[in-house]
Kinemage of the C-alpha trace (Angstrom):
@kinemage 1
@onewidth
@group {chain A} dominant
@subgroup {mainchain}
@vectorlist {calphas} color= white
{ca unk a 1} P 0.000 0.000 0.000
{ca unk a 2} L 2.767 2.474 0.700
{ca unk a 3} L 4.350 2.002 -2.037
{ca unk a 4} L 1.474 2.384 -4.507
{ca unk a 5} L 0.491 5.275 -2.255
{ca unk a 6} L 4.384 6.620 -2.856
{ca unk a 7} L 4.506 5.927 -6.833
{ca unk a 8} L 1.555 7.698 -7.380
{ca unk a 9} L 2.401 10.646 -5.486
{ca unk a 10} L 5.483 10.610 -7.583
{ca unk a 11} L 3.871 10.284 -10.837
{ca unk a 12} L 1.536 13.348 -10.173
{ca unk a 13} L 4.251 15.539 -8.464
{ca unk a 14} L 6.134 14.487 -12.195
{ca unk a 15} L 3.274 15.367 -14.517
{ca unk a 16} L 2.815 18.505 -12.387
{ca unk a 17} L 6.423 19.439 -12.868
{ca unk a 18} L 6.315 18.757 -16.682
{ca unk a 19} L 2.875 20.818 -17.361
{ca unk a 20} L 4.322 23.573 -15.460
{ca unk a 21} L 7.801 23.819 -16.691
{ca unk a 22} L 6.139 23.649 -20.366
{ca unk a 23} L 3.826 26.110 -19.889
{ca unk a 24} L 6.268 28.767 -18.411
{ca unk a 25} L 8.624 27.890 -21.140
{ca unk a 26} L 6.363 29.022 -23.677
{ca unk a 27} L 5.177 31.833 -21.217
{ca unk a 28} L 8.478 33.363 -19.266
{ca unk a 29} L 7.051 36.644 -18.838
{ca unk a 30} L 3.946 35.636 -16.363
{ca unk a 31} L 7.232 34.758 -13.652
{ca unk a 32} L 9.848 36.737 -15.558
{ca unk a 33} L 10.467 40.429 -16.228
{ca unk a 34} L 11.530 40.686 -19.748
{ca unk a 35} L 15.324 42.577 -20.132
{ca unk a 36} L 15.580 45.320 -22.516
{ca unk a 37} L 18.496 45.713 -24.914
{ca unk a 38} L 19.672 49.357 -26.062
{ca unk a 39} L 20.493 48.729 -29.451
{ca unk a 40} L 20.258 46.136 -32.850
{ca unk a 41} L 23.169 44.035 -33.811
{ca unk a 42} L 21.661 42.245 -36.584
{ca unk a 43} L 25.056 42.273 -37.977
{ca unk a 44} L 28.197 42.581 -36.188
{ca unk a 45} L 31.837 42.696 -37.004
{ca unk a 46} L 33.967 39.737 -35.478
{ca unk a 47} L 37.035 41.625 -34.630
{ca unk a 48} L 36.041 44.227 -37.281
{ca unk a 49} L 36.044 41.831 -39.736
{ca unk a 50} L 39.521 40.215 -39.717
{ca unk a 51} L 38.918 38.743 -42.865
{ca unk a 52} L 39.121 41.535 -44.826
{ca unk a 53} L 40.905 44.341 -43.073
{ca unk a 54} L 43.594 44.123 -40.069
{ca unk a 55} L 41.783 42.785 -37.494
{ca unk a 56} L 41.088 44.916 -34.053
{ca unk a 57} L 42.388 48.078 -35.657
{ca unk a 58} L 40.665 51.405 -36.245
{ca unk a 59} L 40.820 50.952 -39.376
{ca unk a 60} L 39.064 47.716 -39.674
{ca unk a 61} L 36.241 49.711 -37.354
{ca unk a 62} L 35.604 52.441 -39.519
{ca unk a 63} L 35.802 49.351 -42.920
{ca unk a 64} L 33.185 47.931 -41.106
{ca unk a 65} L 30.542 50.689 -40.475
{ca unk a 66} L 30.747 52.145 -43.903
{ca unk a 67} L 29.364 48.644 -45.284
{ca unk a 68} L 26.649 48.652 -42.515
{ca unk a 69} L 27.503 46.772 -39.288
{ca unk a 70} L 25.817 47.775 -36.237
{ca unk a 71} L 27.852 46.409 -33.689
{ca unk a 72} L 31.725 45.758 -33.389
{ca unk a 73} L 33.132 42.939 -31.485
{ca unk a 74} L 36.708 43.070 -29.967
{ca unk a 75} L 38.957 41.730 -27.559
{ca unk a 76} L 41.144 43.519 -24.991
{ca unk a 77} L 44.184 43.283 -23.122
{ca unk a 78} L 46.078 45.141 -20.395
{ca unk a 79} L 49.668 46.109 -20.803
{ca unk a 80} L 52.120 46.260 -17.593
{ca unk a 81} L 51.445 50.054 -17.451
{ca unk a 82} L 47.706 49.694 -16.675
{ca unk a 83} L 46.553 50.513 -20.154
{ca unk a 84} L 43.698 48.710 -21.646
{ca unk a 85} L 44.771 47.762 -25.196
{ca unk a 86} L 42.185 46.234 -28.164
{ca unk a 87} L 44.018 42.674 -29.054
{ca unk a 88} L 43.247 39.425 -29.457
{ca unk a 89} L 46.142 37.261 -28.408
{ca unk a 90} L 48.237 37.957 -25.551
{ca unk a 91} L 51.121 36.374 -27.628
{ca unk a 92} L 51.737 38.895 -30.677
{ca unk a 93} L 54.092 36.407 -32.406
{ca unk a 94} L 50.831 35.742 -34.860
{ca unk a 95} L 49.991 39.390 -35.238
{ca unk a 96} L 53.279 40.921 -35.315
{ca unk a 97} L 56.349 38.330 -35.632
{ca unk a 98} L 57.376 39.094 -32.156
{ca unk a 99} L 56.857 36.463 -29.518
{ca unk a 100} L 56.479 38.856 -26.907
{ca unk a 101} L 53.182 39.330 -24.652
{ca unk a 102} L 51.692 42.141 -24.136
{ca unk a 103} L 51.169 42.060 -20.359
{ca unk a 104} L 54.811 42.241 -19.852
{ca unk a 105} L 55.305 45.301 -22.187
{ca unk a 106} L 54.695 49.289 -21.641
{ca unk a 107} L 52.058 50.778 -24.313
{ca unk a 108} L 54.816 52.254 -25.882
{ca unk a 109} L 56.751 49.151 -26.141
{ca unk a 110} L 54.018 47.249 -28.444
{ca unk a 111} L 55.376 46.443 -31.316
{ca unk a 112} L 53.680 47.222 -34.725
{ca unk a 113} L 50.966 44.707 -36.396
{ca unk a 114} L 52.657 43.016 -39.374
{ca unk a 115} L 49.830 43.717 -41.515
{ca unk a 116} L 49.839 47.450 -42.891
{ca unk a 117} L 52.557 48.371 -40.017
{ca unk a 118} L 49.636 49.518 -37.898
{ca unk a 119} L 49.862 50.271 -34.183
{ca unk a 120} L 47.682 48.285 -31.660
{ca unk a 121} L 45.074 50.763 -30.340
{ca unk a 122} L 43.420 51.272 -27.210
{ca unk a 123} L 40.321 50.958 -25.617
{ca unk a 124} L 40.074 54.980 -25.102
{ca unk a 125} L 41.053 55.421 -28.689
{ca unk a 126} L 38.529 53.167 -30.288
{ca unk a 127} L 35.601 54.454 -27.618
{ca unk a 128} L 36.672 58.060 -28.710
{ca unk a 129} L 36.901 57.331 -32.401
{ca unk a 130} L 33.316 55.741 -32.112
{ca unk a 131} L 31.523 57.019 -29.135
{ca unk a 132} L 27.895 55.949 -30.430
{ca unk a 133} L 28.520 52.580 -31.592
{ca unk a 134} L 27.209 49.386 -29.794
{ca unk a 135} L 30.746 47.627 -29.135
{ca unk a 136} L 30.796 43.731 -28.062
{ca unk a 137} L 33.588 43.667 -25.761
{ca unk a 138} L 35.246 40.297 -24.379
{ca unk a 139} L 37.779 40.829 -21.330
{ca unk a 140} L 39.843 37.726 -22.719
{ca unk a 141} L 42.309 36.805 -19.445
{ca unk a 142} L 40.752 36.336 -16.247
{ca unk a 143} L 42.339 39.340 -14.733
{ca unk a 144} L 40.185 41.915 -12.417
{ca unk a 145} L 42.679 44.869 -12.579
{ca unk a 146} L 41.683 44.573 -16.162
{ca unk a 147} L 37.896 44.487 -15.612
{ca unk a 148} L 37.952 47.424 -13.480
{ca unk a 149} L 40.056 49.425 -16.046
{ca unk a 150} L 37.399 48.354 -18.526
{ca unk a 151} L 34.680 49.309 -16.416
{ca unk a 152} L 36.265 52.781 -16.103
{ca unk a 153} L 36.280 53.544 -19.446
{ca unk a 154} L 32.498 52.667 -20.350
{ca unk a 155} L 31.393 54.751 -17.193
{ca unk a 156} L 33.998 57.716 -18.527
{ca unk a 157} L 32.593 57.478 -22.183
{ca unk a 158} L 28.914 56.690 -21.040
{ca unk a 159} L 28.178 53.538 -22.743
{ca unk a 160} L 26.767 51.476 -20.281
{ca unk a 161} L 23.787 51.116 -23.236
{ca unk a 162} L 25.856 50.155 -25.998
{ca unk a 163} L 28.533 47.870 -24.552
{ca unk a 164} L 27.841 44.116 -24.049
{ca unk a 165} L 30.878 43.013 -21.944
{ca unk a 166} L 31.966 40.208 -20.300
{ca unk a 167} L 34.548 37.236 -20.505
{ca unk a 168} L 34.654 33.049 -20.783
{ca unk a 169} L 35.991 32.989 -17.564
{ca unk a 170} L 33.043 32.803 -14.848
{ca unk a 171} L 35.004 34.329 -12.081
{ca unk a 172} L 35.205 37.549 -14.043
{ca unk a 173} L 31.986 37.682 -15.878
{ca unk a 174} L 30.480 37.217 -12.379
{ca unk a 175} L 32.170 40.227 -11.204
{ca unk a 176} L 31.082 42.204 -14.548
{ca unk a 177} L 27.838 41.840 -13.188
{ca unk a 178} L 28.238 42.788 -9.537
{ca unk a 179} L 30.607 45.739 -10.416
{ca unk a 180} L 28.028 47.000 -12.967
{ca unk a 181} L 24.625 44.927 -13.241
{ca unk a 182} L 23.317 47.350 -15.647
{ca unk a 183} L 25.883 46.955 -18.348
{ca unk a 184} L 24.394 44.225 -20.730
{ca unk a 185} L 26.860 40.993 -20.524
{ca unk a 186} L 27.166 38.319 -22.531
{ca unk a 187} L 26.933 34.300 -20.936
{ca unk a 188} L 30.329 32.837 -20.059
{ca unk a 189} L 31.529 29.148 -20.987
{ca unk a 190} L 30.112 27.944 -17.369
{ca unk a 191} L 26.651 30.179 -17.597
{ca unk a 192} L 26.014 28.628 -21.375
{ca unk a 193} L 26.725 25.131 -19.834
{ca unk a 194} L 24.479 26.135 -16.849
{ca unk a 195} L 21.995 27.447 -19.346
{ca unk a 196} L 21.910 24.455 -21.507
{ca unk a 197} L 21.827 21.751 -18.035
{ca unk a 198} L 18.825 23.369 -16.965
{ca unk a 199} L 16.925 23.487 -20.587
{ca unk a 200} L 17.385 19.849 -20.594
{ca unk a 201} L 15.745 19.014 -17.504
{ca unk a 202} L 13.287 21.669 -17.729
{ca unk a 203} L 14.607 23.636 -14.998
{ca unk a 204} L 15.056 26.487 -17.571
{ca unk a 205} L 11.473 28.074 -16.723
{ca unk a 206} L 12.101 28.487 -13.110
{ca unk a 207} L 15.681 30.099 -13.508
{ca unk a 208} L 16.410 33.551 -13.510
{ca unk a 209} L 19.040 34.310 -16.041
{ca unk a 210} L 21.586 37.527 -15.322
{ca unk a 211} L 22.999 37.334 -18.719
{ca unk a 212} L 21.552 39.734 -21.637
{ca unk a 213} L 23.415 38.145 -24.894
{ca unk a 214} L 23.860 34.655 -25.867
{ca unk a 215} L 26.237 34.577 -28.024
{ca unk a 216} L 27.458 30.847 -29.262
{ca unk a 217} L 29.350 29.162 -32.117
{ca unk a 218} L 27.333 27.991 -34.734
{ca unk a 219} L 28.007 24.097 -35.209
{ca unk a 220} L 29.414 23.659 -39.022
{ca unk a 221} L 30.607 20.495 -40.706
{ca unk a 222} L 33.983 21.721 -42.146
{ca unk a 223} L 35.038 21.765 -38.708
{ca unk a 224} L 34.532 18.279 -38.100
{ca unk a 225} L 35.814 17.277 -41.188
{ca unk a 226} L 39.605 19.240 -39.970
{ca unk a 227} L 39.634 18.282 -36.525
{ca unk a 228} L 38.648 14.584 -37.201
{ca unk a 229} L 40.143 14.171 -40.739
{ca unk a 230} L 41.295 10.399 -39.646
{ca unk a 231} L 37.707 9.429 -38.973
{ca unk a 232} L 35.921 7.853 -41.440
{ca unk a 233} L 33.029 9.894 -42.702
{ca unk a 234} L 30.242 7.695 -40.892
{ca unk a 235} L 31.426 9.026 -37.950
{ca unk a 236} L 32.241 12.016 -38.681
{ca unk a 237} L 28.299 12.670 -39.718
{ca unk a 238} L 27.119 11.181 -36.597
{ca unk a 239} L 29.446 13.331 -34.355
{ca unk a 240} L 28.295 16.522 -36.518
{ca unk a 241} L 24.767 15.377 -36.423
{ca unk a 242} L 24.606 14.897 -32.762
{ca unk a 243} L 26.435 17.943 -31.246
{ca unk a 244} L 24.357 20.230 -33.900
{ca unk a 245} L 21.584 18.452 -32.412
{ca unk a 246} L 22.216 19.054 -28.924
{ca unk a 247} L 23.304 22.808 -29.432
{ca unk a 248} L 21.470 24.234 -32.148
{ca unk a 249} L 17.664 24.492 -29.876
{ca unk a 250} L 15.250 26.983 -31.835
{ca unk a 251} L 13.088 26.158 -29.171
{ca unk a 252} L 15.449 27.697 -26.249
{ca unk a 253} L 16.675 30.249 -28.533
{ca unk a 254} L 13.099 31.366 -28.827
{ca unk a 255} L 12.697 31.162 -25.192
{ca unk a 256} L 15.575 33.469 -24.619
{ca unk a 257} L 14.208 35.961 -26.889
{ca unk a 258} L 11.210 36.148 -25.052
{ca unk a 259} L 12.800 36.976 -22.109
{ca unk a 260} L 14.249 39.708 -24.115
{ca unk a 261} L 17.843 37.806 -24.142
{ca unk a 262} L 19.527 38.424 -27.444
{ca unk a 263} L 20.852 35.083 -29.187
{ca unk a 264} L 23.885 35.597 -31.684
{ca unk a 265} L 26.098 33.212 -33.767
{ca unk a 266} L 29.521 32.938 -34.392
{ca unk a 267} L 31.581 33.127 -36.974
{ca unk a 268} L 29.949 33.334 -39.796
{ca unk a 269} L 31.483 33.426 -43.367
{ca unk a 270} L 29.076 31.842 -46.052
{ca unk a 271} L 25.244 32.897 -47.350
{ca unk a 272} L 24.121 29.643 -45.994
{ca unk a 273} L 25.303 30.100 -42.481
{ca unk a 274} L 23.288 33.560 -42.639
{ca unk a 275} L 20.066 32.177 -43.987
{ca unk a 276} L 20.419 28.887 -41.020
{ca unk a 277} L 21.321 31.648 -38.576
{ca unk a 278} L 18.547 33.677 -39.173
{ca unk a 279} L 15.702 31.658 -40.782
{ca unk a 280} L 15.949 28.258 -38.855
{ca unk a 281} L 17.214 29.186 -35.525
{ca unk a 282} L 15.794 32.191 -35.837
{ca unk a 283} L 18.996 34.536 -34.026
{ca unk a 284} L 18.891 38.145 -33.189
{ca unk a 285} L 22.531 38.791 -34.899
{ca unk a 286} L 25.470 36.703 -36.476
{ca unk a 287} L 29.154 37.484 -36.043
């Protein structure tokens, strides 16, 4: 008797949980305040667009807005005299022949990019060249004298609006938000595996989310086909097919939306990954 009494207390406590987590899934807002976002970025420039000018240069900025972006995306540093710097490696043997690192050099002791001799700016420079443009900025090592460098700089320049910030590394994209929590942030590696865990068991519904851009690789096939070239193809397809599977959820991406969080892919170079972008999984932006 107990246990009959027990299983079927289970089962209805289980079909309880599953009509209510669907139900708030499709309908966030009645537990939910939806965010609000400052600005478009239907289209925004991975590093400025490296492929076509030198990346994470001024130059590459001002290339990209006079062909339409909305948004730029770039990565910063911080040299050994406190100076926030916009660069993508902390190693500049790849951008400038020099294996040197750039948190061990003054400003002033950068050496030049080895495409078009061009000198590595910083984060005032490109803020004051562009003072109304939504910037996507990623604090790339986990370092808080960086952050709060960073954070002086959007205050100083008021663009707490148009700056989504933030960094893979939890630890500092948790501090973005305590620092600042009204500066738009993008999810970290840990909050997109958080974010994922809970859409899987349905926990999604109940969860508040701090993060304002979701911002993820898109899955592609020529990737598998580079990193696994010894595989046979069989496999190959079924590893594609199952990680595009698992990642690529219209159905949480047009959750997130609802809750007014923006969803945006990564890096895209081809008409077809613009069209899946935006007409299957339905994103907000691609990069």
């Amino acid at each position: 008797m107990f246990w009959q009494v027990f299983c079927g207390g289970l089962a209805v406590c289980g079909i309880t949980y599953i009509t209510v987590s669907v139900l708030l899934f499709q309908r966030p807002l009645l537990i939910h305040k939806k965010k609000v976002l400052h600005h478009r970025f239907v289209h925004i420039s991975h590093r400025g667009g490296s492929a076509e000018h030198t990346e994470n240069t001024i130059e590459a900025y001002r290339h990209a807005l006079s062909i339409g972006t909305q948004m730029i995306e770039l990565d910063v540093h911080l040299t050994n005299d406190g100076i926030p710097v916009v660069v993508h490696d902390d190693n500049l043997l790849r951008l400038t022949g020099r294996r040197v690192c750039v948190k061990d050099l003054n400003y002033n002791e950068l050496p030049l990019l080895s495409q078009g001799q061009l000198r590595i700016p910083t984060l005032d420079e490109v803020f004051t060249s562009f003072p109304q443009v939504p910037i996507n900025l990623d604090i790339k090592p986990a370092s808080e004298a960086l952050l709060i460098e960073v954070e002086k700089l959007i205050l100083s320049h008021n663009r707490e609006k148009i700056t989504v910030w933030g960094s893979r590394h939890y630890d500092i994209s948790k501090m973005c938000y305590q620092r600042q929590p009204g500066i738009p942030r993008f999810f970290s590696a840990r909050a997109v595996l958080r974010l994922y865990t809970c859409f899987y068991t349905g926990l999604l519904p109940f969860v508040d989310i701090d993060e304002n851009v979701l911002a993820i690789f898109m899955v592609k096939k020529e990737l598998f086909e580079i990193l696994f070239e010894s595989w046979p193809s069989w496999r190959k397809n079924l590893a594609f097919t199952f990680i595009d599977t698992l990642l690529m959820r219209p159905a949480l991406f047009r959750h997130l939306k609802k809750r007014g969080i923006g969803v945006v892919f990564w890096t895209l170079n081809s008409i077809a990954e613009f069209e899946r972008a935006y007409f299957e999984l339905e994103a907000d932006g691609v990069m």
